[in-house]
Each structure stands twice: as structure tokens, then as C-alpha cells.
C-alpha positions as CSV (number, residue, x, y, z in Angstrom):
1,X,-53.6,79.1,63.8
2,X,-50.7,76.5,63.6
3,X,-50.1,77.9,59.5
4,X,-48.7,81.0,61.8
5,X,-46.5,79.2,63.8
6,X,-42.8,80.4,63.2
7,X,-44.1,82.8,60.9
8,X,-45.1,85.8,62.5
9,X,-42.9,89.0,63.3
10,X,-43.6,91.5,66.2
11,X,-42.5,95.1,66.2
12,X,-42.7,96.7,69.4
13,X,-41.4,100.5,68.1
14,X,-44.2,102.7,66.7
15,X,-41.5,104.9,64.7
16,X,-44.5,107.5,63.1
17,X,-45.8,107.3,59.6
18,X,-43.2,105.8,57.6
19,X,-42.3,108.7,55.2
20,X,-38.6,108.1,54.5
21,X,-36.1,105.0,53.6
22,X,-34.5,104.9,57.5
23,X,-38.1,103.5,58.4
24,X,-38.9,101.9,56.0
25,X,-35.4,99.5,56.1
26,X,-36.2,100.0,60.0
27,X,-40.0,97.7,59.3
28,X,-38.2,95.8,56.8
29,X,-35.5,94.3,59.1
30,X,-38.2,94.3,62.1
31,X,-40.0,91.4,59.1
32,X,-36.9,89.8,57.7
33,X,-37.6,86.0,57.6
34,X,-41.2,86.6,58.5
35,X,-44.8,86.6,55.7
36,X,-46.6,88.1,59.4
37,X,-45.7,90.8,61.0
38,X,-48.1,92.9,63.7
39,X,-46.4,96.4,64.5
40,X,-47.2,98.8,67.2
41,X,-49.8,101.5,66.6
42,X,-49.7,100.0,62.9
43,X,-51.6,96.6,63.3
44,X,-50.6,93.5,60.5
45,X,-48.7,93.5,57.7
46,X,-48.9,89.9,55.1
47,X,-47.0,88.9,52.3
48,X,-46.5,86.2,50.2
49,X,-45.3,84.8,47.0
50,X,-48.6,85.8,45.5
51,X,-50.8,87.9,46.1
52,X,-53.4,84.6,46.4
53,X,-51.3,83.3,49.5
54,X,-50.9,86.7,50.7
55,X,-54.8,87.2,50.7
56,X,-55.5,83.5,52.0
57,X,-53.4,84.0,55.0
58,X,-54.8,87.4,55.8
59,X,-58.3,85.7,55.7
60,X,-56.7,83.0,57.9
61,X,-55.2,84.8,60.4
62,X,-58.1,87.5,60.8
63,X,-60.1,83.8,61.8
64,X,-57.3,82.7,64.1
65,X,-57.5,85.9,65.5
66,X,-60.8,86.2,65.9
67,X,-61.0,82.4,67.7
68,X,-58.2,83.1,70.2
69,X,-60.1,85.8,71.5
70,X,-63.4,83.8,71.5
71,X,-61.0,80.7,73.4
72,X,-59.5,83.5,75.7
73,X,-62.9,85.1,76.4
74,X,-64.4,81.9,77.1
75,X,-61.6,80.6,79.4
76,X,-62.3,83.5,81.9
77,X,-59.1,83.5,82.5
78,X,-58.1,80.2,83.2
79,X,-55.1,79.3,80.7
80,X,-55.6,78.1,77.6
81,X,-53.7,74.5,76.9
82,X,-50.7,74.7,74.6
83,X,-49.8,72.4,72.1
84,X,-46.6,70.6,72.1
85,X,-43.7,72.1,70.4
86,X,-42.9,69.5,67.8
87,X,-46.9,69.1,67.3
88,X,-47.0,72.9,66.2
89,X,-43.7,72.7,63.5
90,X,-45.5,69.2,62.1
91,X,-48.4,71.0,61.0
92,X,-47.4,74.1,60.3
93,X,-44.7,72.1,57.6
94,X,-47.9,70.0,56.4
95,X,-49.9,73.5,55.7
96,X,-46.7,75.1,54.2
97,X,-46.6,72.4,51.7
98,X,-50.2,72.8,50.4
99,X,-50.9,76.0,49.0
100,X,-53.0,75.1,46.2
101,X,-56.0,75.5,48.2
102,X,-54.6,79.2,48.3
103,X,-54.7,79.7,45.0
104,X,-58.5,78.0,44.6
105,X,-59.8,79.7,47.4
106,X,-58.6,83.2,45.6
107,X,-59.7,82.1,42.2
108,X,-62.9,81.0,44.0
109,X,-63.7,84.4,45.2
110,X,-62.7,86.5,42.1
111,X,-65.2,84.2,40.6
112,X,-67.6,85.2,42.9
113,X,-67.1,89.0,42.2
114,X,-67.6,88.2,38.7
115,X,-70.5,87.1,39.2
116,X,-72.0,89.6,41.9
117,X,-69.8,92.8,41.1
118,X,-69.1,92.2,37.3
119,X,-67.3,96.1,37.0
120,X,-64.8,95.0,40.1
121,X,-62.0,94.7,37.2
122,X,-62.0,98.1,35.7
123,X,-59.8,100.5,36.3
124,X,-62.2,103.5,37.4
């Protein structure tokens, strides 16, 4: 979860289906600075500077997800420890650094598809 941390953008106003350029700039703003973003009534929006670190940290943060409820569930709700400040920026800076596992991990699974879905490609 600590590849999130600093990264991930919250809006709070559910502004309808976003059908014209005043909402649209209205989400864009809401993400400015952000590759996360989890809007009301919406749920996530990733990005990234591929479509293979896009994809990797939607996979990512569906399993962060996914273990913060398990931790939260488990904890009955006790509180959950924190980790120190500085701890978090560390390792979020040592993730951000190594991407190239991004880029194997999606070449990995297009592989994959090749080999189990061979028609994935076309354009039908």
C-alpha cells in the first residue's frame, strides 16, 4: 500500500455523469498532481505514464484495497498501527524508482493472453 502514499486524490462532489467540459476540468483539478484518484458515487480513476504502470498500479491498489479491509475486518475494531511518516515517503520513493517490474509484469500478462486467448488483439 505504501506505492500509494502521497499519491492518491479524493473527490468528495458527485457532480452527475460528466457530459460537458465544466466537469470534466471540475475531475481534472479534483486529480491535479495525483496518478489515484477515488471520486464519490464514481469509484477510482488510475493513470500513468503508460498504460503498463497504469495497469500495475490498478492491480496494486485493488490488492491494497482488498488487505486493508481484511486488516480492518480482522482488527474488530481495535485500530490498526500506523507507520511512521518518514518510513511511508522512504518506500514509497524506493517503489517510485523501480518501475520496470511494471513493465514485465504487463508484458508478462499479454504473454499470457497470447497464449490462452490468442484473438485478444483483433479489432472485432
Amino acid at each position: 500500500a505504501l506505492r500509494f502514499w502521497g499519491r492518491i486524490g479524493y473527490d468528495d462532489t458527485y457532480g452527475g455523469i460528466a457530459l460537458d467540459e465544466n466537469e470534466g476540468a471540475r475531475i481534472g483539478r479534483a486529480m491535479e498532481g495525483k496518478e489515484v484518484m477515488f471520486s464519490a458515487s464514481h469509484g477510482v480513476t488510475v493513470t500513468g505514464a503508460t498504460m503498463a504502470w497504469a495497469f500495475d498500479d490498478l492491480y496494486y491498489l485493488e490488492r491494497a484495497c482488498m488487505h486493508q479491509g481484511l486488516a480492518m475486518q480482522a482488527a474488530s475494531g481495535r485500530p490498526l498501527r500506523e507507520i511512521a511518516e518518514e518510513d511511508c515517503r522512504a518506500v514509497a520513493t524506493q517503489i517510485a524508482g523501480e518501475r520496470a517490474q511494471s513493465d514485465l509484469f504487463f508484458a508478462a500478462i499479454k504473454r499470457r493472453l497470447d497464449h490462452e486467448q490468442p484473438g485478444w488483439r483483433s479489432k472485432s
